[in-house]
C-alpha positions as CSV (number, residue, x, y, z in Angstrom):
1,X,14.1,20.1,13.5
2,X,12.4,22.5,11.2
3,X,8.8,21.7,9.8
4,X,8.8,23.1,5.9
5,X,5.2,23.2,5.1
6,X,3.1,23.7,1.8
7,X,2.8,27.7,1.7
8,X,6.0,28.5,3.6
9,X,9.0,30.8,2.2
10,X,11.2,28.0,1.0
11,X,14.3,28.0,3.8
12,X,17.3,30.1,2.0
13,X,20.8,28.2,1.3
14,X,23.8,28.2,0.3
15,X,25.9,25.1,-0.9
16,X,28.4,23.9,-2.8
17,X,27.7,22.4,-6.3
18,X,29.7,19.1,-7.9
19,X,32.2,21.4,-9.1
20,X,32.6,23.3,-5.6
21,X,30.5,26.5,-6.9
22,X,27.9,28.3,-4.5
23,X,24.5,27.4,-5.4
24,X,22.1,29.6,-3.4
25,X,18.3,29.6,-3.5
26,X,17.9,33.1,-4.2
27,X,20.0,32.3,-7.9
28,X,16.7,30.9,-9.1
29,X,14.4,33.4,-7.7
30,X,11.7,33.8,-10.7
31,X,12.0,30.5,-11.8
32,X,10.2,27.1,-10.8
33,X,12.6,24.9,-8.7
34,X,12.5,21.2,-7.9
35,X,14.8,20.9,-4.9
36,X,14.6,16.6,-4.3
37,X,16.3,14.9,-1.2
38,X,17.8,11.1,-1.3
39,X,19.8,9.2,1.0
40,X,23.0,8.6,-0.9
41,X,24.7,8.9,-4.5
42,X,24.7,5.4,-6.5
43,X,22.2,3.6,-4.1
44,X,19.4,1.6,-6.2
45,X,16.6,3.7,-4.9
46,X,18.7,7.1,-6.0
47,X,20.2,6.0,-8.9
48,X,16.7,5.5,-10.1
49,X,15.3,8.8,-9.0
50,X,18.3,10.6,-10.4
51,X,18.2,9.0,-13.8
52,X,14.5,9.5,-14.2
53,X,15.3,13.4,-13.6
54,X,17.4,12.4,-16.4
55,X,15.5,11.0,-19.1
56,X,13.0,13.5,-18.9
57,X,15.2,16.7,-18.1
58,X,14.7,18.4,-21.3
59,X,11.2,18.2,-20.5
60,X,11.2,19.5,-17.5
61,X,13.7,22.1,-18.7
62,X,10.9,23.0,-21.6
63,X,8.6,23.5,-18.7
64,X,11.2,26.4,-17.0
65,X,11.7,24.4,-14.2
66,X,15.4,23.7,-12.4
67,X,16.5,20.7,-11.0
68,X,18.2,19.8,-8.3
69,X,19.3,17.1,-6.0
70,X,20.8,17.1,-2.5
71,X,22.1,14.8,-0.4
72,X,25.1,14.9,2.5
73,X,27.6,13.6,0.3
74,X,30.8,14.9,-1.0
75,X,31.4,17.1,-4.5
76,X,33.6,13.9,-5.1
77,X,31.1,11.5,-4.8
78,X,28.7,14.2,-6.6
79,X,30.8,14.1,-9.4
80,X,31.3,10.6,-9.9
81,X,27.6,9.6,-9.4
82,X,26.8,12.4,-12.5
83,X,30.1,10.9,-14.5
84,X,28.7,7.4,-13.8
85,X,25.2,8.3,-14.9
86,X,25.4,11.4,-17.4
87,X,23.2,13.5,-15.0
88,X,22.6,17.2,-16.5
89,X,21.5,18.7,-13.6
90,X,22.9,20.2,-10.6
91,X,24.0,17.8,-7.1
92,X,24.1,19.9,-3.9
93,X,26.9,18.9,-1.2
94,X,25.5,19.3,1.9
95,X,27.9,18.0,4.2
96,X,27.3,20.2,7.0
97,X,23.5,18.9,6.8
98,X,22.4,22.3,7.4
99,X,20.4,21.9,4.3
100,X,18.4,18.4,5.0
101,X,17.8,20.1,8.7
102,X,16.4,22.9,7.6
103,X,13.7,21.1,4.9
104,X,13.3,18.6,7.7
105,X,14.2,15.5,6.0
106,X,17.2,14.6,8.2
107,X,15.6,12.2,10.5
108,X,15.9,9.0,12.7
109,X,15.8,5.8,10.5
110,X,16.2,2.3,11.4
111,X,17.5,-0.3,9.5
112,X,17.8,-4.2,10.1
113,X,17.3,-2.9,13.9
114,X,19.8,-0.4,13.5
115,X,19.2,3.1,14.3
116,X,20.8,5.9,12.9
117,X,20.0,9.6,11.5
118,X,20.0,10.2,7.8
119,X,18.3,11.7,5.0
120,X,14.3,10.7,4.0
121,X,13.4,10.9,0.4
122,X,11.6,14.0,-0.5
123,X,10.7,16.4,-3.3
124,X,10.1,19.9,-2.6
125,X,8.4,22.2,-5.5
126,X,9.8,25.6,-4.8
127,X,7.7,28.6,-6.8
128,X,8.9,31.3,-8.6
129,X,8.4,33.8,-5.6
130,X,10.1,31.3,-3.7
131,X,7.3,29.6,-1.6
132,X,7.0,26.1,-1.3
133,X,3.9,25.4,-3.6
134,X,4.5,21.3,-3.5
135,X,5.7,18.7,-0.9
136,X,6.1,15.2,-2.4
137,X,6.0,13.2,0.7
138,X,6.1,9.6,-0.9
139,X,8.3,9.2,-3.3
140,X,8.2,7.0,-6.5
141,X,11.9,6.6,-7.5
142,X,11.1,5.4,-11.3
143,X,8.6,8.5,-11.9
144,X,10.1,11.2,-9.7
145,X,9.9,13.6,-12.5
146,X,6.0,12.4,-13.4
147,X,5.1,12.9,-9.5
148,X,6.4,16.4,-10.4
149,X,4.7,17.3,-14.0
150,X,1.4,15.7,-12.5
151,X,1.3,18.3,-9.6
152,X,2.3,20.8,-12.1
153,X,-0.4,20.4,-14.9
C-alpha cells in the first residue's frame, strides 16, 4: 500500500463523478484542492463531514479552493447521498479502490471483533502545483472544513 506523505506529488487519478464524468487530478492543476476520504455515503460520521463541507462551501469556494470527497461507493449512491443532503461539491466513485490505495487510506479495520478492509477518514490538501501541502490525519467530522481553513490561514 502506498505511503502519501506531506511534500509528495499528489498520486494522479482518474474517476468517475456522481454523474459518471471523468474527474482527473490534473483538471485542477493551478488551483487548491481538498481531496477528503470517508467510509461510506449517509453514515453519521460522513453525513456530518459532508454537510459541514456544505455549510461552509462558499467559503471555501471564496478561498479558490475545490472540494472533493471520495469513497468506494457507487455514482448511485453518490447521487442520492448529494440529493438527500444538497451537497454542491463533487463525490468521486472509486469502486475499483484504486484511488483510496493509492492515498493509502484503504486499510485493515475491525469492528465489534470483525475484521475487514475499508476506507480510513482522511483529508488530503493538494497545492496548486499539485504537491500534497496538508495531511489531516484525525479527522473532526463537524469541522472538517475548519481543520482545513485553520491549516490554510
Amino acid at each position: 500500500m502506498a505511503t502519501v506523505k506531506q511534500g509528495d506529488i499528489a498520486p494522479a487519478f482518474s474517476v468517475n463523478d456522481q454523474h459518471g464524468n471523468q474527474v482527473s487530478l490534473s483538471d485542477f492543476l493551478g488551483k487548491t484542492v481538498i481531496l477528503y476520504f470517508y467510509p461510506k455515503d449517509a453514515t453519521p460520521g460522513c453525513t456530518a463531514e459532508a454537510c459541514d463541507f456544505r455549510d461552509n462551501y462558499q467559503m471555501l469556494q471564496d478561498k479558490g479552493l475545490v472540494v472533493l470527497g471520495v469513497s468506494t461507493d457507487d455514482e448511485k449512491s453518490h447521487t442520492k447521498f448529494i440529493g438527500k443532503f444538497q451537497l454542491p461539491f463533487t463525490l468521486l466513485a472509486d469502486t475499483d479502490k484504486k484511488l483510496v490505495e493509492a492515498y493509502g487510506v484503504w486499510v485493515e479495520k475491525s469492528m465489534y471483533g470483525k475484521v475487514y478492509m475499508g476506507t480510513v477518514r482522511k483529508t488530503f490538501i493538494i497545492n496548486a502545483e499539485g504537491k500534497i501541502a496538508h495531511i489531516i490525519e484525525k479527522v473532526e467530522t463537524s469541522r472538517s472544513s475548519q481543520q482545513v481553513l485553520d491549516l490554510l490561514g
